[in-house]
C-alpha positions as CSV (number, residue, x, y, z in Angstrom):
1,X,-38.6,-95.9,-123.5
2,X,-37.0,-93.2,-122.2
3,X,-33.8,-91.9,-123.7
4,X,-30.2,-92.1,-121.9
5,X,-28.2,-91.6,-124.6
6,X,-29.2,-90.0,-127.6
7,X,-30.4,-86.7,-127.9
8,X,-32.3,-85.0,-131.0
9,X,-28.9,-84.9,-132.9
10,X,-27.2,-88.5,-131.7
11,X,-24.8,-88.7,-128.8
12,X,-23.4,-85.6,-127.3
13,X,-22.2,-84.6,-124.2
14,X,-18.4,-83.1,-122.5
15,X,-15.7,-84.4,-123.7
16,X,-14.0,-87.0,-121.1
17,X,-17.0,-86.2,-118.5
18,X,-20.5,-87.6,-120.1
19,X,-19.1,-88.1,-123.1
20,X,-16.0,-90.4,-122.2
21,X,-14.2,-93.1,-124.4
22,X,-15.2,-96.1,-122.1
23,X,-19.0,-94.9,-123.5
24,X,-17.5,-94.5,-127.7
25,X,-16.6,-97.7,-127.2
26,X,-19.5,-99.3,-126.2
27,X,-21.5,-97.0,-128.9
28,X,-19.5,-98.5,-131.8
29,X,-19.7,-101.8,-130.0
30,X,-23.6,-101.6,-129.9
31,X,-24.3,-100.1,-133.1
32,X,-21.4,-102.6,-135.2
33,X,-23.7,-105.5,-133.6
34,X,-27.0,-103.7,-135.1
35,X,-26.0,-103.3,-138.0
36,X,-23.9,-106.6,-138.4
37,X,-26.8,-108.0,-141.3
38,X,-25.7,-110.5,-143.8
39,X,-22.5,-112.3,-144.3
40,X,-20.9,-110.0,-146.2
41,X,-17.6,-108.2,-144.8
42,X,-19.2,-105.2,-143.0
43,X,-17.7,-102.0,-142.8
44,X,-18.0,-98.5,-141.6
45,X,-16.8,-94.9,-142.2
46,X,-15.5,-92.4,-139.4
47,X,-15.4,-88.8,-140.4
48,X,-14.5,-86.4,-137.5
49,X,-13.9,-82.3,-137.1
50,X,-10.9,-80.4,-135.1
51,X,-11.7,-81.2,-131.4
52,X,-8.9,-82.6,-129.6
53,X,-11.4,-85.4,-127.9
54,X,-11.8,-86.7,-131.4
55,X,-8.9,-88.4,-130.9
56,X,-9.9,-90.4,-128.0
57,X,-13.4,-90.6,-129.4
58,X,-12.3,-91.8,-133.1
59,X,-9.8,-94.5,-131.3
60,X,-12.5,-95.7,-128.7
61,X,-14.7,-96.1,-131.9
62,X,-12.1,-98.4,-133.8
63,X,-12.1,-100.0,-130.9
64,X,-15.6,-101.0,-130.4
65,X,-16.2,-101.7,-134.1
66,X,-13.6,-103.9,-134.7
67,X,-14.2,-105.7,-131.8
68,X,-18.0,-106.8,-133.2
69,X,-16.3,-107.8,-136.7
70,X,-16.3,-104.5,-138.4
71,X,-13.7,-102.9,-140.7
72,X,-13.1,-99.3,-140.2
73,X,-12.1,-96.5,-142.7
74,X,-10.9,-93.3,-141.1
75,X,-11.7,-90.5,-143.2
76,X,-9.6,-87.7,-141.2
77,X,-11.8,-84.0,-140.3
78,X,-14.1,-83.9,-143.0
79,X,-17.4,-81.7,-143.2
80,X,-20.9,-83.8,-141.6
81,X,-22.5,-84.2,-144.8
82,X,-19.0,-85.8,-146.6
83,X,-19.9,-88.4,-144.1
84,X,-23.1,-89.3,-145.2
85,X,-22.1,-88.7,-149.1
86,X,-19.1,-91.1,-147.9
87,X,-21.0,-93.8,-146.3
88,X,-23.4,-94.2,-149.2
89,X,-21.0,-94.3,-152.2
90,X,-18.8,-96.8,-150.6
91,X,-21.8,-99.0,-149.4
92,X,-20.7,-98.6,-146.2
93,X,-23.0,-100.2,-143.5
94,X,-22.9,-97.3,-141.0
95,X,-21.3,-93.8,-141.1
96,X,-20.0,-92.2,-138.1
97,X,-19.4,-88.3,-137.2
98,X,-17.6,-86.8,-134.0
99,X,-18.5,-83.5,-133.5
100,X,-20.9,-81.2,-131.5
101,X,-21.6,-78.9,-134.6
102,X,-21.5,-75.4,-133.5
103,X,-21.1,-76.3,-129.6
104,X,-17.4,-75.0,-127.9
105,X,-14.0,-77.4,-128.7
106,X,-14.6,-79.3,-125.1
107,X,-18.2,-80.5,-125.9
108,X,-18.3,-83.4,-128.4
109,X,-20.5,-85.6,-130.3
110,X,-21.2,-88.6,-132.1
111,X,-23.7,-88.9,-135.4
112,X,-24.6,-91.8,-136.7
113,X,-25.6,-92.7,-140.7
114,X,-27.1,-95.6,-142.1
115,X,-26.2,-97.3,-145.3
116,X,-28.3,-94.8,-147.4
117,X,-26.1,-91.5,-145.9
118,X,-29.4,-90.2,-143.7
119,X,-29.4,-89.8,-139.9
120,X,-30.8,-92.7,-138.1
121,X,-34.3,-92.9,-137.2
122,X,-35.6,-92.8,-133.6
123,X,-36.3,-96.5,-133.9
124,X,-32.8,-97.3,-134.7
125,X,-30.9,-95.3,-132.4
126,X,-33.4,-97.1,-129.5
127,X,-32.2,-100.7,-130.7
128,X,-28.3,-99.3,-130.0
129,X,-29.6,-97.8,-126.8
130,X,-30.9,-100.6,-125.5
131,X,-27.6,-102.7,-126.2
132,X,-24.7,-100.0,-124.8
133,X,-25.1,-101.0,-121.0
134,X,-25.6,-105.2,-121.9
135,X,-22.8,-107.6,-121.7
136,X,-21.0,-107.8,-124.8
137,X,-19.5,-111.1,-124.3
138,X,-21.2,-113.8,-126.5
139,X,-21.5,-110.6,-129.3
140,X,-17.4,-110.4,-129.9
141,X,-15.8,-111.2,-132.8
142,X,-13.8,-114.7,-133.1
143,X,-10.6,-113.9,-132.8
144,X,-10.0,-115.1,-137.3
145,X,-12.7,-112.1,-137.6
146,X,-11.9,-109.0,-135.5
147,X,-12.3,-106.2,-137.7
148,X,-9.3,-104.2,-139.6
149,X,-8.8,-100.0,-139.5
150,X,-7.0,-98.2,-142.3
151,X,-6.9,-94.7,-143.0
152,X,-8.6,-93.5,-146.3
153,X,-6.6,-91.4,-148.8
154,X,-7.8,-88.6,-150.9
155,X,-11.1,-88.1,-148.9
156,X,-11.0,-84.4,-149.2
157,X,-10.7,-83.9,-153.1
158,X,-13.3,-86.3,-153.5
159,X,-15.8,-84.3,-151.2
160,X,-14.4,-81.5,-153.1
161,X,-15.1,-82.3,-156.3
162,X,-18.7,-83.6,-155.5
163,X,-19.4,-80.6,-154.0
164,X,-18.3,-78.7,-157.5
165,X,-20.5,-81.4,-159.3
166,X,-23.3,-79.8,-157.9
167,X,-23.4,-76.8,-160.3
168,X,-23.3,-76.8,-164.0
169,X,-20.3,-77.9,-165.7
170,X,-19.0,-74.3,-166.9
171,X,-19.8,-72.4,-163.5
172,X,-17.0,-70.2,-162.9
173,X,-16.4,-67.8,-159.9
174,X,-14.1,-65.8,-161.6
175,X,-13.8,-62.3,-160.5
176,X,-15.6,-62.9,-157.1
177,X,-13.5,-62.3,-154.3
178,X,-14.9,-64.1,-151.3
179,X,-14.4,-64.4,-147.6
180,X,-15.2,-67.6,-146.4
181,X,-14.8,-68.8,-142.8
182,X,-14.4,-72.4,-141.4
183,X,-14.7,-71.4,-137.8
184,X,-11.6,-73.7,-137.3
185,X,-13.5,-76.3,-137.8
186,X,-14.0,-79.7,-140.1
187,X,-13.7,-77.6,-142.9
188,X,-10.8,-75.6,-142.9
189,X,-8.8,-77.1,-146.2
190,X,-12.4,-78.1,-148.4
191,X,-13.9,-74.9,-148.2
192,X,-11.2,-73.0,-149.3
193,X,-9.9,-75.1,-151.8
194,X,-13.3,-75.6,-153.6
195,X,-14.2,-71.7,-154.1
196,X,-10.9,-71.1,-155.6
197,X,-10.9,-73.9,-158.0
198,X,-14.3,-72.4,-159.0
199,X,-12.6,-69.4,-160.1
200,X,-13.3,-67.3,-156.5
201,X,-10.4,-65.2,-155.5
202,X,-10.8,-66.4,-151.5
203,X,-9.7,-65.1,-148.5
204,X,-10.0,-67.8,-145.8
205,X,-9.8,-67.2,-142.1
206,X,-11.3,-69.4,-139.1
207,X,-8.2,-71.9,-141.2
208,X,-5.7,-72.7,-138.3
209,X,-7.8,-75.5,-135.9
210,X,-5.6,-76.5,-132.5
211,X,-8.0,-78.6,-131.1
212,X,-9.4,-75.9,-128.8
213,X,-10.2,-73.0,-130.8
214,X,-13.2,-74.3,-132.8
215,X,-16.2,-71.8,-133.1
216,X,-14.3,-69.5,-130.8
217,X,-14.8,-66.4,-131.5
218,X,-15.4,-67.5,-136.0
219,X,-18.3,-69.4,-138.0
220,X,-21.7,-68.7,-138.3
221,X,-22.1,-68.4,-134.6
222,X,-20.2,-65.5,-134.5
223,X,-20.0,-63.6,-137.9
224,X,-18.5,-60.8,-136.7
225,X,-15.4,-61.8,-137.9
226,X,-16.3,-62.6,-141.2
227,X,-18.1,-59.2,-141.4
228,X,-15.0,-57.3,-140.5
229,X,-13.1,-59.3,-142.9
230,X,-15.6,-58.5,-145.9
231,X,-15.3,-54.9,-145.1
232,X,-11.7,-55.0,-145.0
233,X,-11.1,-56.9,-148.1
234,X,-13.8,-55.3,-149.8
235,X,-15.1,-58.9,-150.5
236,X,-18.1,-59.0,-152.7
237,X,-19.5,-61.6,-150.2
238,X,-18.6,-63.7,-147.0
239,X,-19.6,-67.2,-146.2
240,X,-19.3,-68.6,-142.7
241,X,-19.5,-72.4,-141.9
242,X,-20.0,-74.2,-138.5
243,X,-17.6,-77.0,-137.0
244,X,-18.8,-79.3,-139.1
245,X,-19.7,-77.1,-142.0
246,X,-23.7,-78.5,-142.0
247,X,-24.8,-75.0,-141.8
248,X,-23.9,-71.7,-143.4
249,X,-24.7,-68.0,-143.2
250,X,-23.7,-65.3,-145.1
251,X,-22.4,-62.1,-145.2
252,X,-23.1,-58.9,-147.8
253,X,-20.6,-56.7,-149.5
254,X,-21.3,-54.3,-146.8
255,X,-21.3,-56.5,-143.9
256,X,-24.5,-57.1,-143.3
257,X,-25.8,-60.5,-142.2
258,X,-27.8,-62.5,-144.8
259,X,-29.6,-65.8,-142.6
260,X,-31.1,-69.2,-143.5
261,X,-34.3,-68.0,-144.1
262,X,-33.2,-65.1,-147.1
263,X,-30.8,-68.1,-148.6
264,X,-33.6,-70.8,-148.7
265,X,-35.9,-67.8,-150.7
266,X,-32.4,-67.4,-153.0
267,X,-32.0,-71.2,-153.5
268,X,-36.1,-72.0,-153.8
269,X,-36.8,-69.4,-156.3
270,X,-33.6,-70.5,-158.8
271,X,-35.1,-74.1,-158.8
272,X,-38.1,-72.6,-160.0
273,X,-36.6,-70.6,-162.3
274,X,-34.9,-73.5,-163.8
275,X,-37.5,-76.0,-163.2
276,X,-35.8,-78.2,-160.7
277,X,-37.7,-77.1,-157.7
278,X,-40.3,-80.3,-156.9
279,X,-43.6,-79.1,-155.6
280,X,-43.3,-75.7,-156.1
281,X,-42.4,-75.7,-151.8
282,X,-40.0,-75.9,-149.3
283,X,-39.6,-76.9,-145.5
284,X,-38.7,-74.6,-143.0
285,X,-39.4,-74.8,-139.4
286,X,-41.4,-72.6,-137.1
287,X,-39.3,-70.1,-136.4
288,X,-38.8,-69.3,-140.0
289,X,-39.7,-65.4,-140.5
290,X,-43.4,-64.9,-141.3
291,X,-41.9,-62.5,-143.9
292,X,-40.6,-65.6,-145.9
293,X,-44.1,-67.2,-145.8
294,X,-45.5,-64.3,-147.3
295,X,-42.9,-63.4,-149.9
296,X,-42.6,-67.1,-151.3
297,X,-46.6,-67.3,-151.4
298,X,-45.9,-64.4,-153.7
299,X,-43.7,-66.0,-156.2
300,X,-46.0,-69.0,-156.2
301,X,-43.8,-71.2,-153.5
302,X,-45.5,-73.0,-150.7
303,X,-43.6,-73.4,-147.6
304,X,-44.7,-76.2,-144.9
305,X,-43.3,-75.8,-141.4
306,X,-42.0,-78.7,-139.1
307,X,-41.2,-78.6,-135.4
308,X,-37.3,-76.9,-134.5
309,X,-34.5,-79.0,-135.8
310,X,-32.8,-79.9,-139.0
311,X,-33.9,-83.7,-138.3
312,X,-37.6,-82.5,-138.7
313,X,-37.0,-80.5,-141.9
314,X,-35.9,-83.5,-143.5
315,X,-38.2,-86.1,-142.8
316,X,-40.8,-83.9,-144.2
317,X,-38.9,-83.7,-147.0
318,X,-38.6,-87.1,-147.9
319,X,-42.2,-87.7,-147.1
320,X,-43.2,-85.3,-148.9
321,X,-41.1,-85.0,-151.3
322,X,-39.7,-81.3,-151.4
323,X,-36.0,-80.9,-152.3
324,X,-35.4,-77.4,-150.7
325,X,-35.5,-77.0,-146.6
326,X,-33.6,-75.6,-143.6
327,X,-34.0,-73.6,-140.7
328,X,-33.4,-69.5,-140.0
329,X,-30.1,-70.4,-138.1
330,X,-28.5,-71.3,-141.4
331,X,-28.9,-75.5,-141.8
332,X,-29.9,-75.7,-145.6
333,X,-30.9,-78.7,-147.2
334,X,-30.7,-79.4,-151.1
335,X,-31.9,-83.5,-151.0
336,X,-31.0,-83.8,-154.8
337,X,-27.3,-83.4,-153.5
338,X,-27.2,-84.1,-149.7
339,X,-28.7,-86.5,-147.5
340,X,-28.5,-84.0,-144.2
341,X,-27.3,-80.0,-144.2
342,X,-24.6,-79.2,-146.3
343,X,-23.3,-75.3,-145.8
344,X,-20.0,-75.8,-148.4
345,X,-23.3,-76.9,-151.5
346,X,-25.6,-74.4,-149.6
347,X,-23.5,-71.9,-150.5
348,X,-22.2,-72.7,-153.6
349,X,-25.6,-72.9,-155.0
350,X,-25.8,-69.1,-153.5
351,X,-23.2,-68.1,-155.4
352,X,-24.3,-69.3,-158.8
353,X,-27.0,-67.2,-158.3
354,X,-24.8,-63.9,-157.2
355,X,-23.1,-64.5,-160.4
356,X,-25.9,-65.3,-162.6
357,X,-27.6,-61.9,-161.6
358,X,-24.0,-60.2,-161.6
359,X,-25.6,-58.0,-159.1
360,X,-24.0,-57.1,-155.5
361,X,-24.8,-59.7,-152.7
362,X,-26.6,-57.2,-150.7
363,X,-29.5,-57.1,-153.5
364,X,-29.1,-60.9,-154.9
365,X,-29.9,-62.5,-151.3
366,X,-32.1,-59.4,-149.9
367,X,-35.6,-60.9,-151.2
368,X,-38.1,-59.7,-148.4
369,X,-38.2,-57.5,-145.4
370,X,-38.7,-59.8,-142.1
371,X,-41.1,-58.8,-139.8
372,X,-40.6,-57.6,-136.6
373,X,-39.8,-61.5,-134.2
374,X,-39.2,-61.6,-130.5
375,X,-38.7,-64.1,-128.5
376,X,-38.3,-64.5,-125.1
377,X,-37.4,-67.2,-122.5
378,X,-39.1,-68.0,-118.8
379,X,-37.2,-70.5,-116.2
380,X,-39.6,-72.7,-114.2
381,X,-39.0,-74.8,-111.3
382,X,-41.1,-77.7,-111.8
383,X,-44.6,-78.7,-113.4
384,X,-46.4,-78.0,-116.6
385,X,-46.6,-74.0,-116.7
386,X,-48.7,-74.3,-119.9
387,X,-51.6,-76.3,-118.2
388,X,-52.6,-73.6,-116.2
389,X,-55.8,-71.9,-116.9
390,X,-54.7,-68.7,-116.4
391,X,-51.9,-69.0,-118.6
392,X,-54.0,-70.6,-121.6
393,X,-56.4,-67.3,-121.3
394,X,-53.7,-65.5,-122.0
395,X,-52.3,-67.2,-124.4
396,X,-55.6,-67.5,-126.3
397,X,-56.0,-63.8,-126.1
398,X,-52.7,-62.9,-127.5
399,X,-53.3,-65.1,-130.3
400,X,-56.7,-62.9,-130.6
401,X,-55.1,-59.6,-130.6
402,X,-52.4,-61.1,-133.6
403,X,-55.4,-62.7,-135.5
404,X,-53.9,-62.2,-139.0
405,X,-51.7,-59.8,-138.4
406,X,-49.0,-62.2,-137.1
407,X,-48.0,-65.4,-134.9
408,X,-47.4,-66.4,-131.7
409,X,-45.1,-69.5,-131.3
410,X,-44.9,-71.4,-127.6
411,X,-42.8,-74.2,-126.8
412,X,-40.7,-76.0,-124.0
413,X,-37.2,-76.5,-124.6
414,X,-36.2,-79.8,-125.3
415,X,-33.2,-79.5,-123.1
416,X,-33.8,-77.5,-120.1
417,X,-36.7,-76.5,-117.8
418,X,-37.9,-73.0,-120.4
419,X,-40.6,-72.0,-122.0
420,X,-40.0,-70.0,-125.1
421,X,-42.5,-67.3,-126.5
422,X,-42.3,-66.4,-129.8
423,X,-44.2,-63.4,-131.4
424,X,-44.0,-62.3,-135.0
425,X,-46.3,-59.3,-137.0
426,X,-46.7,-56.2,-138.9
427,X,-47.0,-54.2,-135.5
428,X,-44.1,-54.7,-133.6
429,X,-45.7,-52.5,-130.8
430,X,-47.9,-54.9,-130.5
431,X,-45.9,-57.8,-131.0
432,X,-43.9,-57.0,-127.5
433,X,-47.4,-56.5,-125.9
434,X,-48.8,-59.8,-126.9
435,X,-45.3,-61.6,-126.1
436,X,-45.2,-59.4,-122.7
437,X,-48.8,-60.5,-121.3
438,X,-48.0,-64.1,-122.2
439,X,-44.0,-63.8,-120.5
440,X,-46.1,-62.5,-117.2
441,X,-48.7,-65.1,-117.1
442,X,-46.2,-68.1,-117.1
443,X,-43.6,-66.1,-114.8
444,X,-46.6,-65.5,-111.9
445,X,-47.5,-69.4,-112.6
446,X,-43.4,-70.4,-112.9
447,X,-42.6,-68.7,-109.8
């Protein structure tokens, strides 16, 4: 069945255009009915970031729950994975998130949670689907049972201090000063307050959400606040969230970025040090730096790659069982904590190791050199470019020419009619050759 709805990250769309309240209403409507099991008093959690539409969206929600029987508890702008830490601690029946991540303040989103704190499967987000356009009428509430909505207290410090529970009992930041920016986003107050009651001395900015300003111009989308800000403090190290704080990047003493893939190589080889990292692996996708593979296989860590998206990463975790995965863009999983990314633990766990090693950031989180990656896009009007004879010569040869010396990567976008081509290798001469011949090839086929 095709998918009207849901997308590879739940609902999303712009705010009061595809994404209107009349259709958050009928999305908490259709999921309150599927996951109405038992006789028990059902409930469900609703965690939101800084948009303004999260109003409208968070209300429309209420409305739609309560309406199927369901009691609501509003948790306020919290980061993504408080939601899912939320809805599994207070044996909640569903966990909800508004937000679009790291998209601009007028696109929005709704994430859904089961009762265990993960992401829905595909399976479970089709049985809503199929129910948001039916006739509601003989699924209402009696009018005895419509559900109640309350607004939860004290949310925040309990994120807070489970996030602090993830290091050892004695960690102290003391005599760090850090930069850390919230990109105006879900969290603005957690962040902040959690490095400096680890010791940090913190400079926050990306702090002042208005509804429209989130990821504008701050957070790991654009760090080059944060690295301005490190140079002008003369921070020993900069962390910058999304709007919903499920992904992080860093920043070095000197300004210099540090991404997903030199943090998961930080994070993986401390669990080994310690013994906590299972399988001696992690998950990363496949745009993760050939330079990681390589360097990890060194140390004695495997590293399995899944298709792009942090959804992937994680069901081959827990089939699998790794307990370290994320992408290059900065979505870093630790499962022994977090049931989805979780960019405030992410980098907390980064900075136990900074000041373990005592050592500057820019030589703690620099553990390989990446090779040489370019990637390049080409439009198409209609068909399947990648069929074409012609086009799978190339391609074939290309991946000839790299043999071992590096990778070629090609794949559609999910969302829109591209292809992207993506080469990788010691030679980065011949890395643009292999990537150009393959860009021409679709381009005389795509025109």
């Amino acid at each position: 069945m095709s998918r009207k709805y849901f997308g590879t990250d739940g609902v999303r769309g712009r705010a009061n255009a595809s994404l209107t309240a009349d259709l958050a209403l009928r999305v908490g409507m259709a999921a309150g009915v599927v996951f109405h099991r038992g006789d028990h008093r059902h409930r469900v959690v609703i965690g939101k970031d800084t948009r303004l539409s999260g109003y409208m969206i968070e209300n429309a929600m209420v409305a739609g729950f309560t309406s199927v029987g369901m009691d609501v508890l509003l948790l306020g702008p919290v980061p993504t994975p408080a939601v899912g830490m939320l809805t599994r601690s207070m044996r909640a029946d569903l966990g909800v998130m508004i937000s679009a991540s790291h998209n601009p303040f007028d696109d929005n989103g709704i994430k859904l949670f089961g009762p265990d704190g993960f992401k829905l499967s595909d399976e479970v987000e089709r049985e809503i689907e199929a129910l948001i356009d039916q006739d509601f009428g003989r699924r209402l509430a009696k009018p005895a049972e419509v559900g109640r909505a309350r607004r939860l207290e004290g949310v925040q410090a309990r994120y807070i201090e489970y996030a602090k529970r993830t290091l050892p009992r004695n960690q102290s930041f003391e005599g760090i000063r850090a930069v850390v920016d919230c990109a105006n986003g879900a969290a603005y107050k957690v962040a902040p307050e959690a490095l400096w009651e680890l010791g940090a001395d913190v400079v926050a900015i990306g702090v002042e959400p208005d509804g429209l300003n989130i990821n504008r111009d701050v957070g790991s989308t654009s760090p080059e606040a944060l690295a301005a800000k490190v140079r002008e403090m003369r921070a020993d190290i900069g962390i910058a969230l999304d709007g919903d704080a499920d992904r992080v990047i860093v920043v070095d003493e000197k300004g210099h970025l540090v991404d997903g893939d030199q943090l998961m190589a930080v994070v993986a080889e401390s669990f080994k040090e310690d013994g906590r990292l299972s399988r001696d692996g992690l998950v990363a996708t496949v745009m993760s730096n050939l330079g990681l593979e390589r360097h990890l296989a060194g140390e004695g860590i495997s590293m399995a790659r899944t298709p792009v998206g942090d959804r992937y990463v994680l069901e081959r975790m827990r089939a699998d069982g790794y307990n370290v995965g994320g992408e290059q863009s900065g979505h870093i999983i630790l499962s022994d904590y977090s049931t989805t990314g979780d960019g405030l633990v992410a980098a907390l766990q980064v900075m136990a190791v900074v000041a373990r090693h005592g050592k500057p950031v820019s030589e703690v989180c620099h553990r390989f050199e990446p090779l040489p990656q370019i990637l390049k896009n080409v439009r198409y009007a209609s068909g399947r470019p990648l069929d074409d004879e012609k086009v799978q010569r190339a391609i074939a040869d290309a991946e000839l020419r790299l043999s071992k010396r590096g990778r070629l990567l090609i794949r559609p976008s999910g969302t829109e009619p591209v292809i992207r081509v993506m080469g990788e290798g010691d030679d980065r001469d011949l890395v643009e050759t292999v990537v150009d011949d393959v860009i021409d090839a679709l381009r005389k086929v795509a025109a």
